[in-house]
N, C-alpha and C positions, 0 to 999 in steps of 0.2 A: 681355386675354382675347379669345379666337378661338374661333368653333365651327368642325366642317368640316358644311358644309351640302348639299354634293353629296348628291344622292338620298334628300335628307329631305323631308317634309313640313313645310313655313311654316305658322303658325297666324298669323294679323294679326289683331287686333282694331282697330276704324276709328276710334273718337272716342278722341281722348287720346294715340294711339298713330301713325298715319297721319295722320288731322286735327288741328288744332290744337284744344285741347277751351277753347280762348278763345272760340269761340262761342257752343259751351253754356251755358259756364257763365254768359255776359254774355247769352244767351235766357232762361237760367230762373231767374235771380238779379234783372234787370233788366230785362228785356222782359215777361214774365209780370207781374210786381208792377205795373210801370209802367200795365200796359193792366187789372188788377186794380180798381188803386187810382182807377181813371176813371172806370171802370163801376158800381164800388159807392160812390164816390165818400166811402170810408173814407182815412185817412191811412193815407199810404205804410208807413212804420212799422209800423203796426198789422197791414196788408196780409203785410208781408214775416216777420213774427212766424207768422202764420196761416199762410202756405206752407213755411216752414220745416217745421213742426211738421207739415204734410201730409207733406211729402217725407220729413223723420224715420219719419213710420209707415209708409213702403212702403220704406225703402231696402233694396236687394238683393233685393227680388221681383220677379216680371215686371211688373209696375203700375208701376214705378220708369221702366221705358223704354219703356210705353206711351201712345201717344199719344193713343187711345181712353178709355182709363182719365182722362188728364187734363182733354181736352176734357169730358167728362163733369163731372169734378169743378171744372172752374172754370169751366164754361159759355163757353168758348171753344175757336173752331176752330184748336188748335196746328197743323196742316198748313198751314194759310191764312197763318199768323203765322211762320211758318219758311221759307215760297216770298216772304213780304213782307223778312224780314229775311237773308237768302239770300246778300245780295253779302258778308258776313262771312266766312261758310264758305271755308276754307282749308285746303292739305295743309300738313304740316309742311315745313320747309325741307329739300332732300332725299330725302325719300320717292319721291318720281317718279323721280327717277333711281335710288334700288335697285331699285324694281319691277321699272324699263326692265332693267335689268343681272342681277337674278335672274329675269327672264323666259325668257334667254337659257343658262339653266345646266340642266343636270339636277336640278329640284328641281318639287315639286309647292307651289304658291301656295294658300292657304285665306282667305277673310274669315271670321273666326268675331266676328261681335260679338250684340248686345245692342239696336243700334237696331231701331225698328220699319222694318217694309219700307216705308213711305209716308216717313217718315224718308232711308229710302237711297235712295229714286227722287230726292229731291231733293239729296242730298250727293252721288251720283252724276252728278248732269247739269249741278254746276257745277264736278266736280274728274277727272269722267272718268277715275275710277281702277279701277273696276271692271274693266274690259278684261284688268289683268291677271291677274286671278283664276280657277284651274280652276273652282272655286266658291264661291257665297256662303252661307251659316249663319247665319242669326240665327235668337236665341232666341226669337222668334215662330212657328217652326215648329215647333221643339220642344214648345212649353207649358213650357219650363224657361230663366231665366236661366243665363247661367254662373256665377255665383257656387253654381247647384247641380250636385254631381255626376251629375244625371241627364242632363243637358246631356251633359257628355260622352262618357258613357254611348251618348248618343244620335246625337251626332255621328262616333261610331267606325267606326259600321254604313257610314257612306257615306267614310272614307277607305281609301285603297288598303293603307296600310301598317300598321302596327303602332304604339299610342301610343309604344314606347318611340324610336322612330326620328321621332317631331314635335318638332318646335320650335316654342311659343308666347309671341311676342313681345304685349305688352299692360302695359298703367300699370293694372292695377285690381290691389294687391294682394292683397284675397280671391279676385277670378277666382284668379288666380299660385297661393295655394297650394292651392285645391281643386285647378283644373288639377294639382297638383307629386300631392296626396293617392291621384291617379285615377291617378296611373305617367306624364303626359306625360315624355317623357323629356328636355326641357330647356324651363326657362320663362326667360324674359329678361324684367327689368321697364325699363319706358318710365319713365323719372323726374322728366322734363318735361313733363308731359303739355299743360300749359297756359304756352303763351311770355311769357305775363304775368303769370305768379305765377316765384316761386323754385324749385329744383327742391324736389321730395321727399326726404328723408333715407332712404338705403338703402344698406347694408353690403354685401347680397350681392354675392358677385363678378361675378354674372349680370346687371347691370345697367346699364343705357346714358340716355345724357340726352336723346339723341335715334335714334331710328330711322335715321339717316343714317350711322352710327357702325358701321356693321354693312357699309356699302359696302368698308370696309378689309378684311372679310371673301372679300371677292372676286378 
């Protein structure tokens, strides 16, 4: 599988997809509960029972990737807890160098993600990938996740081209098919999002294990 990429617009979304989302998930699976279960001095257990069941009720809203929203509800300052736990954060193997390499082509570069921007100030200033991006897009400007169609609705206004001429490369399956629902005109799913888990099971042809798999494209 080959796209031709000349003169298209890149959609990247950054955790899962660029980043390795083994930090996330090992922040809000295990760093959260861990510093939880201290404070309230409830067993762990019990702890991670209770954030579940948080997470479960906002998943796929904007609350999901806010960091405002969690500090609040767990009475903990996640920005503080994310610049403590920081040296994890990683790009995926690869990714730098197609940046470096589609930086150099006729194509328009996008970050469309989902993190909070206090979030990317920090994923940015220890992976320094921003640099290659016309521009960045999160769903905190909007008031809309991607997982809603008004997201790109609203991200359309600010690209040059036509959705049917983007390409959004991303591991969030629901992003994938609103994005496919809204016309993007090629979605590619990331299906290793996390180097520590196994990949995702996915049939479509459009879909790669790593973001790095895309340099053959070149």
């Amino acid at each position: 599988m080959k796209l031709e990429i000349n003169n298209k617009s890149l959609l990247f979304d950054l955790d899962g997809t660029l980043l390795d989302q083994k930090f996330d998930n090992q922040f809000w699976n295990h760093v959260i509960p861990t510093e939880l279960s201290l404070r309230s001095k409830k067993p762990i257990d019990l702890v991670n029972q209770e954030i579940q069941q948080a997470y479960y009720n906002v998943r796929g809203t904007l609350n999901w990737y806010c960091i405002d929203y969690w500090s609040k509800k767990f009475r903990l300052n996640i920005f503080e807890l994310t610049q403590k736990h920081d040296a994890k954060i990683c790009v995926h193997e690869g990714a730098t160098d197609l940046l470096e390499s589609l930086s150099l082509l006729p194509v328009h570069l996008y970050l469309v993600t989902n993190a909070h921007p206090d979030i990317l100030k920090v994923k940015f200033e220890k992976t320094k990938i921003d640099k290659y991006f016309n521009e960045i897009f999160s769903s905190h400007s909007f008031g809309y996740p991607k997982e809603s169609i008004h997201y790109w609705r609203e991200l359309l206004k600010f690209l040059p081209q036509n959705k049917e001429d983007c390409i959004l490369i991303d591991d969030n399956e629901h992003v994938i098919e609103t994005a496919r629902n809204f016309g993007i005109g090629q979605c590619i799913t990331v299906t290793r999002p996390d180097t520590s888990q196994t990949p995702n099971k996915n049939d479509d042809p459009l879909s790669l294990m790593s973001v790095s798999e895309m340099l053959h494209w070149i």
